[in-house]
C-alpha positions in Angstrom: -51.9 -9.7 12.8 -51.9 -7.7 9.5 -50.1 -4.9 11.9 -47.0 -7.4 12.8 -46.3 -8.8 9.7 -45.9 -5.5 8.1 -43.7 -4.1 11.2 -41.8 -7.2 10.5 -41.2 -6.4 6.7 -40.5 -2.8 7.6 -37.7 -3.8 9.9 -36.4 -6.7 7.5 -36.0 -3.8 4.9 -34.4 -1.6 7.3 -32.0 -3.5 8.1 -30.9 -4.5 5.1 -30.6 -1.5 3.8 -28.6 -0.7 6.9 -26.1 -3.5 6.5 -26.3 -3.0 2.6 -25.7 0.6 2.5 -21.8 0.9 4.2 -21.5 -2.6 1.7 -22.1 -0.5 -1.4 -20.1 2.3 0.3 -17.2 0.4 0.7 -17.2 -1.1 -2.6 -17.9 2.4 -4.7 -15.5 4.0 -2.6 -12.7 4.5 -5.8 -15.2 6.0 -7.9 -14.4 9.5 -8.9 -11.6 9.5 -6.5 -8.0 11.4 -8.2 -5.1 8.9 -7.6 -1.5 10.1 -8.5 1.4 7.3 -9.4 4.6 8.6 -8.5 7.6 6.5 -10.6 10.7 8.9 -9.7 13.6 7.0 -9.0 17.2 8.2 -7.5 20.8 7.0 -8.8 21.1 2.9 -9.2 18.9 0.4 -9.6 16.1 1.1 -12.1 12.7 -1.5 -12.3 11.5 -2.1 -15.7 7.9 -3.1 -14.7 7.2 0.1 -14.1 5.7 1.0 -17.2 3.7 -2.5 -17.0 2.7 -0.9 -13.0 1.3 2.2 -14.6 -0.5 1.0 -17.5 -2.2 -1.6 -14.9 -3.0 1.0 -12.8 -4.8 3.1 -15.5 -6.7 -0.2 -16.9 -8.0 -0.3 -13.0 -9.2 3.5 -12.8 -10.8 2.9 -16.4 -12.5 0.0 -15.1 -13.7 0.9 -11.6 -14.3 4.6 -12.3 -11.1 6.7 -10.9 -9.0 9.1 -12.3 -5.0 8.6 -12.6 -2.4 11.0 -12.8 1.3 10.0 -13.3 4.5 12.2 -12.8 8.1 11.4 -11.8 8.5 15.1 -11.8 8.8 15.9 -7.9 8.0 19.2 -8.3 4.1 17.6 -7.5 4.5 17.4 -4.2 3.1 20.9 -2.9 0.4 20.8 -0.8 -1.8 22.7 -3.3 -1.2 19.4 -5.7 -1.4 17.4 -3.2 -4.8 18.3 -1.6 -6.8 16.5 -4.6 -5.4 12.8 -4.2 -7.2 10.0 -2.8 -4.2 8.6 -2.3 -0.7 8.5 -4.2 1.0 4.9 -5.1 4.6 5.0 -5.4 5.3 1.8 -7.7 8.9 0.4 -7.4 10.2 3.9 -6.6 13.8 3.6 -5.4 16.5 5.3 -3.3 15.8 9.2 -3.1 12.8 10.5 -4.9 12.6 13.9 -4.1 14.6 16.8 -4.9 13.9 19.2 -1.8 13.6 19.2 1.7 10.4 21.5 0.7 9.1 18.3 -0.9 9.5 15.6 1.6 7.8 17.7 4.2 4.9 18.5 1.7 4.6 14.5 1.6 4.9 14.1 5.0 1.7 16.8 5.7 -0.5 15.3 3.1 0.0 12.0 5.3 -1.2 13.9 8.6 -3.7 15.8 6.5 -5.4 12.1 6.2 -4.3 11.4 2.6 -3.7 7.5 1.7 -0.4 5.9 0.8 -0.2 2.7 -2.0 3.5 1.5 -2.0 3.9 -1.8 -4.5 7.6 -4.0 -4.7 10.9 -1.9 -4.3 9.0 0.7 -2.7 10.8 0.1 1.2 14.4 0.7 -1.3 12.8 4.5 -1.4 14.3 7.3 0.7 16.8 5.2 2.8 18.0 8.0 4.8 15.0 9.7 5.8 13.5 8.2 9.4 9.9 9.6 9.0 9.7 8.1 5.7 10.9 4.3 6.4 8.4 4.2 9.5 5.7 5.3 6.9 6.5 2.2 4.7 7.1 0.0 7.5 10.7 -1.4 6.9 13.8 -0.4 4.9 15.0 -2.6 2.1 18.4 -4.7 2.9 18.1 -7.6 0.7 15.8 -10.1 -1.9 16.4 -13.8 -2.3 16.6 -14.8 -6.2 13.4 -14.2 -8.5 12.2 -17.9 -8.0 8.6 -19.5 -7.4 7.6 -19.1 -3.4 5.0 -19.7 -0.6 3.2 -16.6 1.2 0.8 -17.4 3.9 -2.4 -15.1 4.0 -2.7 -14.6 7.7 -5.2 -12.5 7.8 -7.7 -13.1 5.2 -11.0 -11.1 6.9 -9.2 -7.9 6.3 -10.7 -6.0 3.2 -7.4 -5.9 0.8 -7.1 -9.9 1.1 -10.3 -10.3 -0.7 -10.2 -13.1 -3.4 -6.4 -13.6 -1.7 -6.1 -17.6 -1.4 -4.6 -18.8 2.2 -1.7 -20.3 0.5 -0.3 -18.2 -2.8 2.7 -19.7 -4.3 4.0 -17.3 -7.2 7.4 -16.3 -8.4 8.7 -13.3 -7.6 11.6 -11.4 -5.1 11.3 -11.9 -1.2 12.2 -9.1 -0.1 13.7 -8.5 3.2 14.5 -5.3 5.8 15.2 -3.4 8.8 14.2 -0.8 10.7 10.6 -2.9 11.4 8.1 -0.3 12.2 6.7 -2.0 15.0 2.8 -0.1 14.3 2.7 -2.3 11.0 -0.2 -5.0 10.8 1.1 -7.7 8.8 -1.2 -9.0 5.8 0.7 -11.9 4.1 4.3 -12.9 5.0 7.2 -15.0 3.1 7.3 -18.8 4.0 10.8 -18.1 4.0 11.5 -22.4 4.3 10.0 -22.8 0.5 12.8 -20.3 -0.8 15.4 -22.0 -2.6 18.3 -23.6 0.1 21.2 -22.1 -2.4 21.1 -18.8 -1.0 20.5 -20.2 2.3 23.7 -18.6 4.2 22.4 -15.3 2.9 18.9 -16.0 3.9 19.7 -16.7 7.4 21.5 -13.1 7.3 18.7 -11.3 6.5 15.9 -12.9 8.2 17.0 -11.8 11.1 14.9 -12.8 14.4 11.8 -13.5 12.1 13.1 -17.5 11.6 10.9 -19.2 8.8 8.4 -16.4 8.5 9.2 -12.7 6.8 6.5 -9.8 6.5 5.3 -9.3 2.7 2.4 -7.0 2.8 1.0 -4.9 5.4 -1.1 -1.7 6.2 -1.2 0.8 9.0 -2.5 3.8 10.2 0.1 5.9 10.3 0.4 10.0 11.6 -3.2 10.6 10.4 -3.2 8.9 7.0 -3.7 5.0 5.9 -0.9 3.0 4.7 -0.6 -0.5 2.6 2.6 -2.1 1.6 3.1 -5.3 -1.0 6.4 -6.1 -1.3 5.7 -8.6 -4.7 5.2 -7.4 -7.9 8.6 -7.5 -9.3 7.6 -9.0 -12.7 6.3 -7.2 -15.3 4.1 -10.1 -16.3 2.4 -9.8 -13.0 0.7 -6.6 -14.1 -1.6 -8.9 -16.4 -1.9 -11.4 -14.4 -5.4 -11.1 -12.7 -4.2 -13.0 -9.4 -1.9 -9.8 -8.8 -3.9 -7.1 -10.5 -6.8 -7.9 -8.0 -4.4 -7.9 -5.6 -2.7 -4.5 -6.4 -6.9 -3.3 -6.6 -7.8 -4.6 -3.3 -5.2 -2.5 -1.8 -5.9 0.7 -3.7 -9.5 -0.2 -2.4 -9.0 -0.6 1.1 -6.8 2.6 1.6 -9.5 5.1 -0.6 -12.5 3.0 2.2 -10.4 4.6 4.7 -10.2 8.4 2.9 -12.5 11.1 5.3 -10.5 14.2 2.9 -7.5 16.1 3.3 -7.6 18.8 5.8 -4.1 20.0 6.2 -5.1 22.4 9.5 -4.6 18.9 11.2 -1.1 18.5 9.7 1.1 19.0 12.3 5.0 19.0 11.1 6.7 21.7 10.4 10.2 19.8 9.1 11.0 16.4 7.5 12.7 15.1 10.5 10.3 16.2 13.3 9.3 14.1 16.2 6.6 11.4 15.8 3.7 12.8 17.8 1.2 10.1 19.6 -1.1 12.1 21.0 -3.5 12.4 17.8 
């Protein structure tokens, strides 16, 4: 008897520890990691919560134990640089961002290498003429409906980065729409497009394409060998203090460092910016 009941605490505290241990795992996986926020922007169109992005950013290493680096100097994207990043978060980064050929196809490596990608608002406005690039991201930017308070519907709320994410989450802010869908996306939260404002409504209906009342808003995917997540909000630079969006903006970074096995560019595979997708990985 004596002989069962301690069996059974042995395998009660094995398997706890079992479930508990890829738990903790999952939650310390940011600590000590090296993030780098990359704020370049090309000619036009400039955000002015970028600032508000970075300093959000650096209160969220300080708090759950990882290191930032910031640079809009695109001269950091050599695979040499490159090779200590978690991941790299490109905050309302617009239009061209890079200044070489060289440097877009360092990027691209560091994605097959297995690094991690954080894009946050204006980011699908980045590199509009590169192919590779807006498949990375998901979409390319054509169009936002006014800065006004909206609906987005949490449609998949298991998945790590919707943690604390409420099923509705009305908030102001741009809703943002594209083209050039990706189609390996997995869609996170999308617009209610039918809460927007009906002034803009000929506009809307442009733009929304063949979606009809719903629009993508944030996404993730696993993309050439790396891990990618996508929020389109975050356009006001009161949202990086509001802790509704800041936990949002963490849960991302989160999910896409859980997914980081290192950077091993011997499994890179490109040797040019504009090479063929490969599907065979």
């Amino acid at each position: 008897m004596k002989k069962s009941v301690f069996l059974g605490l042995f395998l009660l505290v094995f398997f706890s520890i079992s479930i508990w241990t890829p738990l903790r795992a999952q939650k310390n996986s940011l600590k000590n990691s090296r993030v780098l926020v990359y704020t370049k922007n090309g000619v036009g169109y400039v955000h002015d919560n970028i600032p508000s992005a970075v300093a959000c950013i650096q209160d969220l290493g300080l708090a759950n134990k990882f290191l930032v680096d910031v640079s809009d100097d695109p001269t950091v994207f050599a695979e040499a640089n490159l090779k200590k990043y978690t991941l790299i978060i490109f905050t309302s980064t617009n239009n061209d961002v890079f200044a070489t050929d060289e440097q877009r196809l360092a990027f691209r490596r560091y994605i097959e290498a297995g690094g991690g990608f954080v894009g946050v608002h204006s980011v699908t406005g980045t590199e509009r003429k590169w192919s590779w690039f807006k498949s990375m991201v998901g979409e390319t930017f054509t169009w936002h409906a006014n800065f006004q308070s909206f609906s987005l519907i949490n449609i998949n709320p298991k998945h790590p980065s919707m943690e604390g994410i409420p099923a509705v989450w009305t908030k102001e802010d741009e809703c943002y729409f594209g083209r050039e869908m990706y189609p390996g996306i997995q869609v996170l939260m999308m617009h209610d497009v039918r809460s927007l404002d009906k002034k803009q409504s000929d506009l809307i209906q442009k733009h929304v394409g063949t979606f009809g009342d719903y629009f993508p808003a944030v996404w993730f995917q696993h993309f050439q060998g790396g891990n990618i997540w996508v929020t389109t909000l975050g356009h006001s630079k009161t949202d990086y203090q509001n802790p509704s969006y800041r936990n949002h903006l963490l849960q991302g970074i989160k999910y896409v460092a859980s997914q980081f096995k290192g950077i091993d560019f011997n499994k890179a595979f490109s040797t040019g910016k504009d090479d063929q997708l490969r599907f065979d990985k």
